[in-house]
N, CA and C atoms as an extended XYZ file, in Angstrom:
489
Properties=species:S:1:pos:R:3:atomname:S:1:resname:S:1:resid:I:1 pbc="F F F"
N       150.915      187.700      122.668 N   UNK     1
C       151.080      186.850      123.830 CA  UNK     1
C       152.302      187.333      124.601 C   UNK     1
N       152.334      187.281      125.691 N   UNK     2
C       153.647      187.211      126.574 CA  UNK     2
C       154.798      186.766      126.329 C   UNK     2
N       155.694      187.159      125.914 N   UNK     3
C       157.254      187.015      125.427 CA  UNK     3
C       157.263      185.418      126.345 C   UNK     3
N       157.495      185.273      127.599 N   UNK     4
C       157.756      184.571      128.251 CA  UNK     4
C       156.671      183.596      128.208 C   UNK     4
N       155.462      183.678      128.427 N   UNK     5
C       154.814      182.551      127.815 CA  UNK     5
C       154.981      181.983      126.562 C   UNK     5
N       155.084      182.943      125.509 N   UNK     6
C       155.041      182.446      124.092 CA  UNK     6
C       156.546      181.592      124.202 C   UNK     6
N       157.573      181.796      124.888 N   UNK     7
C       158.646      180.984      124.766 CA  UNK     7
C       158.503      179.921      125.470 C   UNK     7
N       157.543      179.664      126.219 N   UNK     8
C       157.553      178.091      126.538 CA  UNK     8
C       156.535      177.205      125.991 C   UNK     8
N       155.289      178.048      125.628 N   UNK     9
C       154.176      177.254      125.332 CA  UNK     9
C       153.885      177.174      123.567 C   UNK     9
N       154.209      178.118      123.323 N   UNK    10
C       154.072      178.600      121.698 CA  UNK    10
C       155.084      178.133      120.751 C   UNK    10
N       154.555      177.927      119.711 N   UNK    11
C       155.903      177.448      118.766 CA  UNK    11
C       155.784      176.332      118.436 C   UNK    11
N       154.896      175.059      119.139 N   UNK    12
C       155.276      173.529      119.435 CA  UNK    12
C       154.244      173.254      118.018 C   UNK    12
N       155.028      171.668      117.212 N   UNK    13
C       154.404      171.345      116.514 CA  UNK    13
C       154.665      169.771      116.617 C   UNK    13
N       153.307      169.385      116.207 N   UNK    14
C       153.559      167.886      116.801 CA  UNK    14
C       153.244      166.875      115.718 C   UNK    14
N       154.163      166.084      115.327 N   UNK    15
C       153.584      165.437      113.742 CA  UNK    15
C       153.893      163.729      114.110 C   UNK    15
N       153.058      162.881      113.564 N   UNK    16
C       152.813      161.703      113.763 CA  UNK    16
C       152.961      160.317      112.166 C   UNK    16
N       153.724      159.721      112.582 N   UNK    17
C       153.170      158.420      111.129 CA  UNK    17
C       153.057      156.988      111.986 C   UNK    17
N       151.968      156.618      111.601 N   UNK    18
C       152.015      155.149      112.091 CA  UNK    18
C       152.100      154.416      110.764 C   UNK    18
N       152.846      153.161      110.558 N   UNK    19
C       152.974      152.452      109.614 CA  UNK    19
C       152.691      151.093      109.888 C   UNK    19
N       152.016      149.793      109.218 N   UNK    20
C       151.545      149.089      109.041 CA  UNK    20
C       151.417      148.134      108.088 C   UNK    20
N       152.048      147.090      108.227 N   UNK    21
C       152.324      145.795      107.194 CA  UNK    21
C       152.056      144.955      107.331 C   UNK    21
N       151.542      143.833      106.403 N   UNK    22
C       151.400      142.433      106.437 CA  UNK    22
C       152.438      142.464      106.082 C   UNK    22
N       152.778      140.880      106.205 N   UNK    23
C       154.211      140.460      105.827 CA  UNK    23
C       154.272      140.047      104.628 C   UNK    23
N       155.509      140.262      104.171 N   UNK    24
C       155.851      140.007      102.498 CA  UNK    24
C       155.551      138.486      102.562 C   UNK    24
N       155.092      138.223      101.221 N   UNK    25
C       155.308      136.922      100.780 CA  UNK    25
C       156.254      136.178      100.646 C   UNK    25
N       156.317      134.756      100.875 N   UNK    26
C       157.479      133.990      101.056 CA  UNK    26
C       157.197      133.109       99.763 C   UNK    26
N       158.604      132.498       99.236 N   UNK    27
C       158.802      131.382       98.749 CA  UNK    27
C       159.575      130.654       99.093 C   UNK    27
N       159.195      129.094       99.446 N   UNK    28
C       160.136      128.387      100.356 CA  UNK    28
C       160.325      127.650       99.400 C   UNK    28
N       161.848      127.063       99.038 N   UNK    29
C       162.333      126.361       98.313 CA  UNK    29
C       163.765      125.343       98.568 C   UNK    29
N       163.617      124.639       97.593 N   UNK    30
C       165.128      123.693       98.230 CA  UNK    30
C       165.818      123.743       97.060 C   UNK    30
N       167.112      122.925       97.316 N   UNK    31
C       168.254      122.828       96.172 CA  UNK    31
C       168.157      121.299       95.689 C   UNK    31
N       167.912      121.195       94.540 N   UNK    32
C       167.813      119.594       93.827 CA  UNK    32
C       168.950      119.035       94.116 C   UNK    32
N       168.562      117.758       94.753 N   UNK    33
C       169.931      116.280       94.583 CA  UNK    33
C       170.021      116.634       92.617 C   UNK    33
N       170.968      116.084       92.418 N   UNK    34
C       171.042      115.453       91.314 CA  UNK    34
C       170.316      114.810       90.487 C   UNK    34
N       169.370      113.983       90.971 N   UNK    35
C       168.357      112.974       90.425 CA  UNK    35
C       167.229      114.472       90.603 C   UNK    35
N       167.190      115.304       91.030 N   UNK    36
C       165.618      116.335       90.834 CA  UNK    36
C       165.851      117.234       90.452 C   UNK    36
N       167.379      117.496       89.941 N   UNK    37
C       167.720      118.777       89.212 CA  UNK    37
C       166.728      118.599       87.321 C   UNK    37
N       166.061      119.464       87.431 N   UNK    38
C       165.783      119.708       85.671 CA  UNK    38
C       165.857      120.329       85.129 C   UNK    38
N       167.203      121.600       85.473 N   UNK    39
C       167.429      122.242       84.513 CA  UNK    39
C       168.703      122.507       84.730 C   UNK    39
N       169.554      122.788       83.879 N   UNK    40
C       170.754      123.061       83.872 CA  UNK    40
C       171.669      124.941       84.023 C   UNK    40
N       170.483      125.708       84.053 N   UNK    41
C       170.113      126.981       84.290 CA  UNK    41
C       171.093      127.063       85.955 C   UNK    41
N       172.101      128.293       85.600 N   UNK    42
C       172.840      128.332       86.979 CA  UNK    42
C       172.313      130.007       87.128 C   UNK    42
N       172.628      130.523       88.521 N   UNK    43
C       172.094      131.642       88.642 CA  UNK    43
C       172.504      132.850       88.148 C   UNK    43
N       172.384      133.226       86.323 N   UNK    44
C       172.830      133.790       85.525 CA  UNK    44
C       171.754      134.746       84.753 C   UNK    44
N       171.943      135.310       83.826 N   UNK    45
C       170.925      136.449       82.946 CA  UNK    45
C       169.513      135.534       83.264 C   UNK    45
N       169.576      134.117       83.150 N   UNK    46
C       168.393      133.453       82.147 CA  UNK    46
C       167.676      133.343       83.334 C   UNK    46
N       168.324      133.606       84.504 N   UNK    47
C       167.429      132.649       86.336 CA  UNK    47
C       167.945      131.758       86.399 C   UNK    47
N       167.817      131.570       87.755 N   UNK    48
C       168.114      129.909       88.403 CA  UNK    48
C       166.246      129.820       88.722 C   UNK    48
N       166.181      128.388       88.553 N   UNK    49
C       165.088      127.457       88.646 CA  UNK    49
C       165.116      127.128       90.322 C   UNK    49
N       164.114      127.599       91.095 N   UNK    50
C       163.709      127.150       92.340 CA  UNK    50
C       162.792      126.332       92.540 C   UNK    50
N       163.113      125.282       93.194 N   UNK    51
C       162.318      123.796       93.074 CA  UNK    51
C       161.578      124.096       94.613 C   UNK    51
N       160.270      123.915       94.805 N   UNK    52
C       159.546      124.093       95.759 CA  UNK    52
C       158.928      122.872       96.307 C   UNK    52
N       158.971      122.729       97.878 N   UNK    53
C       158.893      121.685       98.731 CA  UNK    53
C       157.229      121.090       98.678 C   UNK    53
N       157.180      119.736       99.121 N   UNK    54
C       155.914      119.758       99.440 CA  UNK    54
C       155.752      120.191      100.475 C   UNK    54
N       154.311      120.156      100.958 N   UNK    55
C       153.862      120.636      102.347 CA  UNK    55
C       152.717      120.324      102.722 C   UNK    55
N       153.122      119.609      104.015 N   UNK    56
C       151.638      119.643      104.653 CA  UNK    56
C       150.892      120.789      105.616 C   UNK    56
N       149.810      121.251      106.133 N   UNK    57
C       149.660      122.176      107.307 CA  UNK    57
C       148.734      122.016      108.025 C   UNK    57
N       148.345      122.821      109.125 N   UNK    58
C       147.890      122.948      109.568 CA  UNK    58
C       146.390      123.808      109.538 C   UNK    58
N       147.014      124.765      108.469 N   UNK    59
C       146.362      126.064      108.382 CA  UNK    59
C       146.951      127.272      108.871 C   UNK    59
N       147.531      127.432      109.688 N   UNK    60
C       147.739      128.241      110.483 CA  UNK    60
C       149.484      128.584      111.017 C   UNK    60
N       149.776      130.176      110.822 N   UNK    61
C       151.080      129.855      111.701 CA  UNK    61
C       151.044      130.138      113.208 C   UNK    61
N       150.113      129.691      113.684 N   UNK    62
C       150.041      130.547      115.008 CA  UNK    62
C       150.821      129.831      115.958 C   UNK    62
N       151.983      128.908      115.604 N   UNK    63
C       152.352      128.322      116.426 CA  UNK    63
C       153.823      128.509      116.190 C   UNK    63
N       154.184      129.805      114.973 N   UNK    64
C       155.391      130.521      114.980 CA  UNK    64
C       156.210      130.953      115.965 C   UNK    64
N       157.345      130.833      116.059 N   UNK    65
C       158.247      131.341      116.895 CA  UNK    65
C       159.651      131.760      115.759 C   UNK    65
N       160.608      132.419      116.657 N   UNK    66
C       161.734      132.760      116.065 CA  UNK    66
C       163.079      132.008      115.912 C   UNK    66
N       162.852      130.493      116.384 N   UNK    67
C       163.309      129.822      116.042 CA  UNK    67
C       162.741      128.274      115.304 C   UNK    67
N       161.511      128.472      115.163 N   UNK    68
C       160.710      127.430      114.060 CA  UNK    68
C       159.406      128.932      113.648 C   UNK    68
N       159.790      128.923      112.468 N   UNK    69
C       158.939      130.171      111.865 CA  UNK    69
C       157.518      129.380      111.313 C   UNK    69
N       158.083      128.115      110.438 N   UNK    70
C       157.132      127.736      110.046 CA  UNK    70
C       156.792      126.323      110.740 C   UNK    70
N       156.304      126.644      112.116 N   UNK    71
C       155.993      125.124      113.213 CA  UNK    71
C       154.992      124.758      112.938 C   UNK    71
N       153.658      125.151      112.359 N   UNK    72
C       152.893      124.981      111.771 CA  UNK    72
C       152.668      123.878      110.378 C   UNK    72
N       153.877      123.717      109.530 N   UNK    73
C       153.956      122.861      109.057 CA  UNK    73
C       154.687      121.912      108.523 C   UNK    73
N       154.542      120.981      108.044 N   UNK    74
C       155.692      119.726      107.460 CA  UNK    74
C       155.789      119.828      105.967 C   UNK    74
N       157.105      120.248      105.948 N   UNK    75
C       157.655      120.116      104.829 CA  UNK    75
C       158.602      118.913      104.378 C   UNK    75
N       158.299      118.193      103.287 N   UNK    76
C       159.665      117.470      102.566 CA  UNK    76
C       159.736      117.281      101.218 C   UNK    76
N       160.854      116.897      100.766 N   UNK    77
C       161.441      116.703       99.298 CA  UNK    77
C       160.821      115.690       98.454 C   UNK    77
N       160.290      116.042       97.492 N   UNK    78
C       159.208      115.264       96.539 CA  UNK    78
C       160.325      114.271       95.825 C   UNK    78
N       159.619      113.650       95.257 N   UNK    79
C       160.527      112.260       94.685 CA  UNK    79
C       161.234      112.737       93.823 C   UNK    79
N       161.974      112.160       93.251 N   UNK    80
C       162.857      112.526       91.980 CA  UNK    80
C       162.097      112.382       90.333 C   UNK    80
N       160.882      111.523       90.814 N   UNK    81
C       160.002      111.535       89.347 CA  UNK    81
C       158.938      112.549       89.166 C   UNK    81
N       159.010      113.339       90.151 N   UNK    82
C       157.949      114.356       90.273 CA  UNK    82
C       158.857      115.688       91.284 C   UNK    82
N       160.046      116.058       90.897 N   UNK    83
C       160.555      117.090       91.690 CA  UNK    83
C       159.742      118.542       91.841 C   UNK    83
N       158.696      118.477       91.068 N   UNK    84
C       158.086      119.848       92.031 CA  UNK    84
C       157.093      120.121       92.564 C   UNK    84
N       157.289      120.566       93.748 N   UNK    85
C       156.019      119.960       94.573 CA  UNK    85
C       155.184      120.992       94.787 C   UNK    85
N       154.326      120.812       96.030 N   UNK    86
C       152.703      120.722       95.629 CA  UNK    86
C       152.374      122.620       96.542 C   UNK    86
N       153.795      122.990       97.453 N   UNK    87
C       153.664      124.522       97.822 CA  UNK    87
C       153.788      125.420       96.408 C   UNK    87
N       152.547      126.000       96.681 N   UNK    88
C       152.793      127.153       95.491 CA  UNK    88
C       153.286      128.675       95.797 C   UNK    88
N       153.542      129.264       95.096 N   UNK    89
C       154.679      130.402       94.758 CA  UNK    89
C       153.727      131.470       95.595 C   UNK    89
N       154.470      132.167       96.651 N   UNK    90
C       153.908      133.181       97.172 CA  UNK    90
C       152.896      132.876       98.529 C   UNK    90
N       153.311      131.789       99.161 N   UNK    91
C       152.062      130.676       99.701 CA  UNK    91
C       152.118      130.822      101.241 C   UNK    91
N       153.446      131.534      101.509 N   UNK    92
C       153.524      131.797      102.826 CA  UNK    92
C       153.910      133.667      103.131 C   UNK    92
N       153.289      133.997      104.195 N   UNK    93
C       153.757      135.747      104.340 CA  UNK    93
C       155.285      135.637      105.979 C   UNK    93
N       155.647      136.576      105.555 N   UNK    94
C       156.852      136.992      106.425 CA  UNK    94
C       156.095      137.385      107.588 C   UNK    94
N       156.612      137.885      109.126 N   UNK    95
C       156.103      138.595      110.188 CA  UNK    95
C       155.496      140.318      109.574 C   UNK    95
N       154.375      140.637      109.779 N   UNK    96
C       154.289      142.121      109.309 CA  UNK    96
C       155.566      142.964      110.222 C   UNK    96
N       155.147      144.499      109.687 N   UNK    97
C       155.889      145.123      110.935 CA  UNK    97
C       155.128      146.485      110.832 C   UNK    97
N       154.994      146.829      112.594 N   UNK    98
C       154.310      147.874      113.047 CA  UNK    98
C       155.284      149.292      113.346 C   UNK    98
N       155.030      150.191      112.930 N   UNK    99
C       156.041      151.221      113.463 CA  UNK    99
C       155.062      152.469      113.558 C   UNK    99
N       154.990      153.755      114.501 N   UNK   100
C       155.177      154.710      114.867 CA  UNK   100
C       156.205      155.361      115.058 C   UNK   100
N       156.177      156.191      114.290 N   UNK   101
C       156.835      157.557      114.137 CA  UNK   101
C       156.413      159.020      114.615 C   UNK   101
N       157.198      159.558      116.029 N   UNK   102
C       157.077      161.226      116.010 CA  UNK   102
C       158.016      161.908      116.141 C   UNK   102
N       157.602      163.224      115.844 N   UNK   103
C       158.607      164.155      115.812 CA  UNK   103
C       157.801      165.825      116.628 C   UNK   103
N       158.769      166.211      117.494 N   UNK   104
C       158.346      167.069      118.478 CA  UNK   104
C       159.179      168.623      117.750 C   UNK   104
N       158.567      169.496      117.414 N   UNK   105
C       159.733      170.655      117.023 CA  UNK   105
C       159.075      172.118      117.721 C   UNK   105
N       160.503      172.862      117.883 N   UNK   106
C       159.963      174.092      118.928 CA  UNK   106
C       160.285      175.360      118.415 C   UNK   106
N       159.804      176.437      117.344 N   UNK   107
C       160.568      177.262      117.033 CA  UNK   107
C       160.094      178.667      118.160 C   UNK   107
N       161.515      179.219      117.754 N   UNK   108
C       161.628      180.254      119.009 CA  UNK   108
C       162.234      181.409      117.769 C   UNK   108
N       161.303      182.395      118.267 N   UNK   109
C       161.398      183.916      117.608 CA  UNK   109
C       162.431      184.643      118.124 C   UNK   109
N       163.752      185.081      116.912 N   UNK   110
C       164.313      185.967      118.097 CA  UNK   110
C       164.122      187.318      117.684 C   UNK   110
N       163.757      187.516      116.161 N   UNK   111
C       163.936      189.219      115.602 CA  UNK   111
C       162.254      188.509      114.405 C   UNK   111
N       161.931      189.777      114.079 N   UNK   112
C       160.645      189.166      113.113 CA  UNK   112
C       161.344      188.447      111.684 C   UNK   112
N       162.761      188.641      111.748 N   UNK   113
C       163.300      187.855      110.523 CA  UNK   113
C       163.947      186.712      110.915 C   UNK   113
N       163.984      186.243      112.182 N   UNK   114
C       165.357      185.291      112.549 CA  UNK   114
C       164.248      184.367      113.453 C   UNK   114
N       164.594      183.518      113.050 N   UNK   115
C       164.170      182.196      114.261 CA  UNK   115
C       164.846      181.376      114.318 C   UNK   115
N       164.924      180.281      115.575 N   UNK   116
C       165.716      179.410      116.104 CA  UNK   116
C       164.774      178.482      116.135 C   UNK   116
N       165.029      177.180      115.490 N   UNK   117
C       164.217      176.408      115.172 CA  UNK   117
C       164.925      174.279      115.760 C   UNK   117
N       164.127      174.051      117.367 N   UNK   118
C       164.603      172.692      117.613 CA  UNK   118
C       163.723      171.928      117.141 C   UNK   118
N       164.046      170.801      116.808 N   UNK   119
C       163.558      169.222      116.225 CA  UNK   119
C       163.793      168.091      117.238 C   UNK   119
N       163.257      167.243      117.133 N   UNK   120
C       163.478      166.105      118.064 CA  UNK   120
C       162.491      165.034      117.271 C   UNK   120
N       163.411      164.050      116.478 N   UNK   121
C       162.340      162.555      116.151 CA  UNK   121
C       162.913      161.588      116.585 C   UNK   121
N       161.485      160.987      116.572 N   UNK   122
C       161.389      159.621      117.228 CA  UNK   122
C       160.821      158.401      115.824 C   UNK   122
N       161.609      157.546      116.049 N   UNK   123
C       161.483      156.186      114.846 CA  UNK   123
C       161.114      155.398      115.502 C   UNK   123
N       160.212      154.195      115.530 N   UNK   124
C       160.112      153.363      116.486 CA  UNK   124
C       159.596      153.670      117.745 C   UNK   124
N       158.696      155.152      118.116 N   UNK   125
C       158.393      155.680      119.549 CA  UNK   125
C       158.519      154.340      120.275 C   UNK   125
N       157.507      153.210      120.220 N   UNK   126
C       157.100      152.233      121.540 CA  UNK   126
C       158.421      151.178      121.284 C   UNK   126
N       159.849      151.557      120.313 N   UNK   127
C       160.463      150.524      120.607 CA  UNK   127
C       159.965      149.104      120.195 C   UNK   127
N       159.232      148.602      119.130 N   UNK   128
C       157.872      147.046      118.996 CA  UNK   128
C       159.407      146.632      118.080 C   UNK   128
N       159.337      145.504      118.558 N   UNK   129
C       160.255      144.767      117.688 CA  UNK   129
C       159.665      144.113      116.835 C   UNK   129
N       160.186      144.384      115.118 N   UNK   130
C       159.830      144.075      114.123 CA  UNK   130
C       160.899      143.107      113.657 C   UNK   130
N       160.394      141.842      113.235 N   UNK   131
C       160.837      140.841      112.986 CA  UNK   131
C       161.699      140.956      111.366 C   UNK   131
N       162.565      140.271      110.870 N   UNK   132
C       163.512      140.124      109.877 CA  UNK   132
C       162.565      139.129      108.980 C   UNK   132
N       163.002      138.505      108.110 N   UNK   133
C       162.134      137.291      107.199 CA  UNK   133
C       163.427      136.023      107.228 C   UNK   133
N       162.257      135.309      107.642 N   UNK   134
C       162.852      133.708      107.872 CA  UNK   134
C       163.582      133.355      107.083 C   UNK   134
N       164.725      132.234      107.151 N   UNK   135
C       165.446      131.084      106.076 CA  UNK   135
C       164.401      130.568      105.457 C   UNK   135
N       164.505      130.513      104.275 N   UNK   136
C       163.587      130.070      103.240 CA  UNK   136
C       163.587      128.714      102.563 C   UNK   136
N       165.083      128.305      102.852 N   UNK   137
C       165.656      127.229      102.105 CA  UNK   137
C       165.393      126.455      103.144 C   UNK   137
N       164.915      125.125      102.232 N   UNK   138
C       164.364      124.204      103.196 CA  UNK   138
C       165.572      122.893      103.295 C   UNK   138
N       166.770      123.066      102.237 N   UNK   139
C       167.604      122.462      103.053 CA  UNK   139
C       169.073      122.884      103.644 C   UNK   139
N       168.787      123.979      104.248 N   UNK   140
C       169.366      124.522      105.011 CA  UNK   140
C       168.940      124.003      106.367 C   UNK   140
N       170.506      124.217      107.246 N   UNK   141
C       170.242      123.775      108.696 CA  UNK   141
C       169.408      125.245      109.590 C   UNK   141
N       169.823      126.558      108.920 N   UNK   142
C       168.625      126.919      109.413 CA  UNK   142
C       167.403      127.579      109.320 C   UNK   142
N       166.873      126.321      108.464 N   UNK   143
C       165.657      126.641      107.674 CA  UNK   143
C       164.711      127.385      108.980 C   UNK   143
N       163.404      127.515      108.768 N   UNK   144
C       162.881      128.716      109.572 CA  UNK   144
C       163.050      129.471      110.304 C   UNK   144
N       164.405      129.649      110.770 N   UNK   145
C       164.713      131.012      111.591 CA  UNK   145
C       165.012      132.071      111.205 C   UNK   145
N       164.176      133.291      112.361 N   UNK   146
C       164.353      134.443      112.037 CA  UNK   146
C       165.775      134.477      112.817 C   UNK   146
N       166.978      135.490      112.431 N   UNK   147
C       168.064      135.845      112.830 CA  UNK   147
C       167.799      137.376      112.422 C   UNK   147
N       167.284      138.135      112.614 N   UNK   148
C       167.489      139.995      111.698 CA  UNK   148
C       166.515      140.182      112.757 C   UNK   148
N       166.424      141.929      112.906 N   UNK   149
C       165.360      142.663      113.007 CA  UNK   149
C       165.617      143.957      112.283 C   UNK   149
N       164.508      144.443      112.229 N   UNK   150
C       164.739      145.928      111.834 CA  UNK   150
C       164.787      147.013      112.476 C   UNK   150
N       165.701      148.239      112.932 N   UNK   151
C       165.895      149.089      114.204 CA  UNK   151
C       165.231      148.925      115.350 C   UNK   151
N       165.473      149.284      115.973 N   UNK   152
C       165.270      149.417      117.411 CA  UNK   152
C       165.043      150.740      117.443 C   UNK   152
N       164.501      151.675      118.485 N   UNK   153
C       164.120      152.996      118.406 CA  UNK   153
C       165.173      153.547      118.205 C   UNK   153
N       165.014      154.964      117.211 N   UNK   154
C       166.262      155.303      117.166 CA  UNK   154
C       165.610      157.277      117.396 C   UNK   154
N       166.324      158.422      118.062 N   UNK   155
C       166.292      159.407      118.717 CA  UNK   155
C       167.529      160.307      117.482 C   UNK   155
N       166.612      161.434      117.105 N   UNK   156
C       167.507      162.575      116.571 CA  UNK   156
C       167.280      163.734      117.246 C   UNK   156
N       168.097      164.728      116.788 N   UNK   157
C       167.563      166.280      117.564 CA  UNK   157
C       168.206      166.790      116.328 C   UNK   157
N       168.152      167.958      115.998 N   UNK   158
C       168.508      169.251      115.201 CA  UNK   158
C       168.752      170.447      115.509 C   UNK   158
N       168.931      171.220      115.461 N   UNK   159
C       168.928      172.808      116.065 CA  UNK   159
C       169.318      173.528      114.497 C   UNK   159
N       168.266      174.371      113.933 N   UNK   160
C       168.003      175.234      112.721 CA  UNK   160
C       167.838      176.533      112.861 C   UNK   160
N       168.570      177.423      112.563 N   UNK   161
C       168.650      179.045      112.142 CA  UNK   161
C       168.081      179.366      110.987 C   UNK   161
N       166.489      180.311      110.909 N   UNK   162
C       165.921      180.318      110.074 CA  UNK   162
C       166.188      182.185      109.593 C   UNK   162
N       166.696      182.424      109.240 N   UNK   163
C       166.981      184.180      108.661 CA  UNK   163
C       166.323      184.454      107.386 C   UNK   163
């Protein structure tokens, strides 16, 4: 090929990952009054004991936002003669998260032993904001909010001498 063509058109390699998640599973839980504590287990070798809320729903979180995660449903604190309630373990999922990944690289010939080799990746190409995982604790003041995300697009380059 043409020295001068092959240096602009030739060389290019183009590599792609798209990634794809449901969201982790949640366990939403509270901290026992006194009267619903039943175990004396502090958060040591043996576990701490997480006491889980009741709940009512809807079905559905489609009425999530990032400051009521779980608007969808009513949660409250079971009696003290029956402290564990009726949400079971694993019962709610986190926001998934979507990501694309590319990377653009250009190597350039300078001797049949030597090449000059650029990189350029991309994390996050479209920038999609991927959500953090909600407050879990239901007596916390701020129980369902998301506060986190995970990067924002982020841009590298390289420049490699291959001999």
């Amino acid at each position: 090929m043409n020295p001068v063509i092959d240096g602009v058109v030739g060389g290019w390699e183009l590599n792609t990952i798209n990634t794809a998640h449901t969201g982790t599973p949640l366990n939403v839980y509270y901290t026992p009054a006194t009267a619903n504590a039943v175990s004396g287990l502090s958060n040591d070798y043996r576990g701490e004991p997480f006491l889980r809320p009741n709940v009512s729903a809807s079905g559905t979180q489609s009425t999530s936002t990032i400051n009521n995660f779980f608007g969808a449903y009513t949660f409250s604190t079971p009696a003290a003669s029956a402290p564990f309630g009726n949400l079971g373990r694993n019962a709610l999922a986190a926001p998934g998260l979507e990501q694309w990944d590319m990377s653009a690289d250009k190597t350039f010939r300078i001797r049949d032993t030597a090449r000059l080799q650029f990189r350029s990746e991309f994390f996050n190409l479209p920038n999609h904001t991927n959500f953090g995982i909600p407050n879990t604790n239901y007596g916390s003041s701020s129980f369902g909010t998301i506060r986190s995300t995970y990067p924002a697009r982020q841009i590298q380059f390289a420049l490699k001498a291959i001999f």
